[in-house]
N, C-alpha and C positions, 0 to 999 in steps of 0.2 A: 175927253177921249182923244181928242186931235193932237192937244198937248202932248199925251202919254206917247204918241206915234211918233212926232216928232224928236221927243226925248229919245227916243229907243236907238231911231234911226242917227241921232248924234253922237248916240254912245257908239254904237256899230261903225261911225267913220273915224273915230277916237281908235278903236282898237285894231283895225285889220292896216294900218302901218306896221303898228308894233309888231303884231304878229304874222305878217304875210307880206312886207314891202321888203324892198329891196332884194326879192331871190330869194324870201322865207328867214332871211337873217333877222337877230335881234336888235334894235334900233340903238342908236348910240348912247343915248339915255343910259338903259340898262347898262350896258360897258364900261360908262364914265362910274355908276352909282358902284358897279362892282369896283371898281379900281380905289374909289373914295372907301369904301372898305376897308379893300387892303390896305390900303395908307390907316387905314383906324387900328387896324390889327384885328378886325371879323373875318380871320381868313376864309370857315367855315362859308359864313354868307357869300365871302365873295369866289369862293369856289362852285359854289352854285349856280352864278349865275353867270362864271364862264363858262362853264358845261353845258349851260342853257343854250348860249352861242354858238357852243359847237355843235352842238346837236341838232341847231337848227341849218348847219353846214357851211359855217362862216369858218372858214382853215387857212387868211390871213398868218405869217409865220409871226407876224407881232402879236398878234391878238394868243396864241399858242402861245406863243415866249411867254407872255403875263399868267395864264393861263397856267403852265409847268411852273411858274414860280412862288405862283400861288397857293397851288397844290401843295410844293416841298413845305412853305411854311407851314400850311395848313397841317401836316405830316406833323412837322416840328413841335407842334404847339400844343396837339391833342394825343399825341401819341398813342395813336388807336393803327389798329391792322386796317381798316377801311381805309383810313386816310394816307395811309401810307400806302395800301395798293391803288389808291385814288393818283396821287401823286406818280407813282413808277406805267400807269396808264397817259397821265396827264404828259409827261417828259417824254415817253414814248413817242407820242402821234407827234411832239415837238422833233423830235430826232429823224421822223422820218420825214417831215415839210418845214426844215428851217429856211431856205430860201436864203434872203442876205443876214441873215443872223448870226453874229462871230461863232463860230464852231466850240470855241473856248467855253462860253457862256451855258451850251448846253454840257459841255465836259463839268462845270464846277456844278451845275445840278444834277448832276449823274453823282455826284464825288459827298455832295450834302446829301443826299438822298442814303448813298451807302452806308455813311456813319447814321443812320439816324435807324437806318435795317439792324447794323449793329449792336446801337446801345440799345435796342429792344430784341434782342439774342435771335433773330434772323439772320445768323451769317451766311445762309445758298445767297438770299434774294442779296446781302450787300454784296457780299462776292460776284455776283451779275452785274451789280448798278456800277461798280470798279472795274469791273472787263466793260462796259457800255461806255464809262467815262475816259478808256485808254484810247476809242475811237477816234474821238473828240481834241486829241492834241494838246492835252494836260501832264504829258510825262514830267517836265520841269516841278510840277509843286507837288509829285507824291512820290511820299517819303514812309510818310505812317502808311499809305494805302497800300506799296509794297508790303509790308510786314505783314500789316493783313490778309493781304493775296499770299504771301509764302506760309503763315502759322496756318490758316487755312486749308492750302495744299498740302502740308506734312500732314495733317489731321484726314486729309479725307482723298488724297493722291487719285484712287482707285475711282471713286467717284468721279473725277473732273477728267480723269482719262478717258474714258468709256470704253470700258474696253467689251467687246462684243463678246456674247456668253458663250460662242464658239470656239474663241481663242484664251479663256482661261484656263488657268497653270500652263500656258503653253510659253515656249518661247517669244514667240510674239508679244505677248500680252508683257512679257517681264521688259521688253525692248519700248514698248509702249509709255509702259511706267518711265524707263530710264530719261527717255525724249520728254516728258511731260516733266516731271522733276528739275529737270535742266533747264528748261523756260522759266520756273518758278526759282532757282538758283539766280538766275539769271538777273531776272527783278532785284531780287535781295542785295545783290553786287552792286545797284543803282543808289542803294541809301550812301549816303555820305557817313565818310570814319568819322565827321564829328559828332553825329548825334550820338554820344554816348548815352544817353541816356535811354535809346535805343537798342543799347550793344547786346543786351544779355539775349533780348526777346530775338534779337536777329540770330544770334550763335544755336539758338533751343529750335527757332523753323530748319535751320541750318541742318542741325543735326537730325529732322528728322525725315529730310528731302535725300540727304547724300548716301544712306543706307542702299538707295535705287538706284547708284549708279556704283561707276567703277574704280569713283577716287576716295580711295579707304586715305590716303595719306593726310586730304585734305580735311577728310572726317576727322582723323586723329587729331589735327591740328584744333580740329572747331572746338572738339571737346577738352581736349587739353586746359585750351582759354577759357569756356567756360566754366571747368574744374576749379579754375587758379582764380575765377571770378567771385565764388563758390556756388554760384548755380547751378551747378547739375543736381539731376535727380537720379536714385540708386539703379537703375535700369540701364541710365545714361551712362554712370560712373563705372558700370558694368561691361558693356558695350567698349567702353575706352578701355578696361582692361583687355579685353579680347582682344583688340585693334594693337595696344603695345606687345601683349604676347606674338602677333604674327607677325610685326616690325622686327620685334629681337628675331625672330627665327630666320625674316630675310637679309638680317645685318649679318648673323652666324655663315647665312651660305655664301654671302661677300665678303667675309673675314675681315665686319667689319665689328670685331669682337669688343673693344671699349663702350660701342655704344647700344650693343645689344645688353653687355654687363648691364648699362648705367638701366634700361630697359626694364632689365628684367627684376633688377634691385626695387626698383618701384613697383611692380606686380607684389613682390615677396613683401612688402610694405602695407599692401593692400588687407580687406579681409574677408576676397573672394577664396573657400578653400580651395576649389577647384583650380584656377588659376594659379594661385601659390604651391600647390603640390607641381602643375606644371613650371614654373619656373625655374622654383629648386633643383627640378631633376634637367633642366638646360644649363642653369649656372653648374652641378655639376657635371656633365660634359663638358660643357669650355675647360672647366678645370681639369679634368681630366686629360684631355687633349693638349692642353698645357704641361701635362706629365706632374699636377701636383695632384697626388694619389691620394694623401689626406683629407686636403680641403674640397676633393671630389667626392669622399666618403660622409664624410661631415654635410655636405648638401642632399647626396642621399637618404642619410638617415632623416634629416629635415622634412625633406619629400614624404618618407612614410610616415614623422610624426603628427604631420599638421591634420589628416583626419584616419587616424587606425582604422584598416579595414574598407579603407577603398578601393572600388573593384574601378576606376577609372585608368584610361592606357599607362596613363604619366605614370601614376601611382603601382600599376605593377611593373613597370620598366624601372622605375627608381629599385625595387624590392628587391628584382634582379640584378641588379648592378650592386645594391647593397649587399648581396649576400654574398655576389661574385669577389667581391673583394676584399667582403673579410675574411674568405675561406682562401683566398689568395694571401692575406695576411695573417693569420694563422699557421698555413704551413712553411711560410717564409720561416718565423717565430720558431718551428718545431726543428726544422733545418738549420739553424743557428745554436 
């Protein structure tokens, strides 16, 4: 029985180190075995029994540095939603007690972490771990994280705005957007013109940020390029025609007529009907204004063939001017 006492009591001075020396921390043992872990690639394991550590209130910013990186692989490896809110928990408590820890180092685990939110279709959470990782003094090495942040923002504007439900449809709320878009423009400006291989994705966020502000010209430009790339989509290419229709019409009031022509010759090209009835009936005006009566008539009639029986402005303004001038040309005809 003596024995048994003794035994008990040796086991009982064995374990209240480990679990209650130093300030309740876990002894360096356990540290070191998780770290031999990680080096094994048991991130799981060794995630565990950094968490141990800190829970027992050891918040050293090394001991969290390994800790957060442990996590991300862990994240990497299993690619489960535990583990990856494990990790964006883990990088957290790091961000907010790094102490002399290069700032950079938790920026590219902010930066791993978000692609890894991405290729498991979480884009809010990666879009947060790349707004956490811009804190961090990583602007130099992102490039793809821009595009992400802008395809992003086109896709969901409203949302990253917040715009308060007391100022929707208001004025405000559209001023809000335009400020928010423009940050996210912003970014996009920052990728470099060589990555081509990025071009097309950056022209389509491009196009779908600029709509909330007030530079239509530069919109045209986007789409334009993207046109000639041939990546646009019919919405897009739709969009551009609208955008050339209103250029020609401010080229016409600066009489800046060649280039509203060349304008509007690409609408009429197009096969929007709605926009090709408006064209026609502008290429005839110029014409007509020009005093060629014909070839004014002749875009007229264009105007009302491309969809019989529409009730849209263009298309009865065209009707009118067609009829005005045949019935002008007929009694010319009768008088002769």
């Amino acid at each position: 029985m003596t024995r048994i006492v003794i035994a008990l009591n040796l086991f009982l001075l064995v374990l209240v180190p480990l679990g209650c020396g130093n300030g309740g921390t876990v002894g360096r043992d356990t540290l070191e075995e998780a770290r031999l872990l990680r080096q094994s690639g048991n991130y799981v394991q060794a995630v565990m029994l950094f968490e141990e550590a800190v829970a027992h209130g050891d918040s050293q910013p090394e001991l969290l540095l390994d800790y957060a990186e442990t996590a991300v692989l862990a994240a990497q490896a299993e690619r489960s939603t535990l583990y990856r809110q494990k990790a964006k928990q883990a990088v957290s408590l790091l961000s907010e007690s790094y102490g002399d820890i290069n700032p950079r180092e938790i920026g590219e685990l902010w930066r791993r972490l978000g692609w890894e939110m991405a290729r498991n279709s979480d884009s809010l959470q990666a879009f947060h771990c790349f707004d956490n990782a811009l804190v961090f003094d990583i602007n130099d090495i992102f490039e793809a994280e821009w595009l992400f942040r802008g395809v992003y923002a086109g896709n969901h504007l409203e949302l990253l705005a917040e715009i308060p439900d007391s100022l929707t449809g208001s004025t405000a709320a559209d001023s809000i957007l335009t400020n928010t878009a423009e940050i996210f423009l912003v970014e996009l400006d920052r990728i470099s013109r060589s990555r081509t291989d990025l071009r097309e994705d950056i022209l389509r966020a491009k196009a779908a940020l600029l709509p909330h502000t007030l530079r239509t010209l530069e919109e045209l430009a986007v789409l334009t390029e993207l046109d000639r790339l041939g990546g646009i989509q019919p919405d897009a290419r739709l969009r551009r025609i609208s955008l050339l229709l209103d250029a020609a019409e401010e080229d016409m009031a600066e009489s800046r007529r060649t280039l509203a022509r060349e304008k509007l010759l690409e609408v009429w090209d197009s096969n929007f009907s709605g926009e090709r009835i408006r064209s026609a009936y502008m290429l005839g005006l110029m014409e007509e204004e020009n005093g060629n009566i014909d070839s004014a008539l002749q875009w007229y009639r264009r105007a009302c063939g491309v969809s019989p029986g529409s009730s849209s402005q263009a298309a009865l303004l065209a009707a009118a001017k067609r009829d005005s001038l045949t019935y002008d040309y007929e009694r010319i005809e009768q008088d002769i």
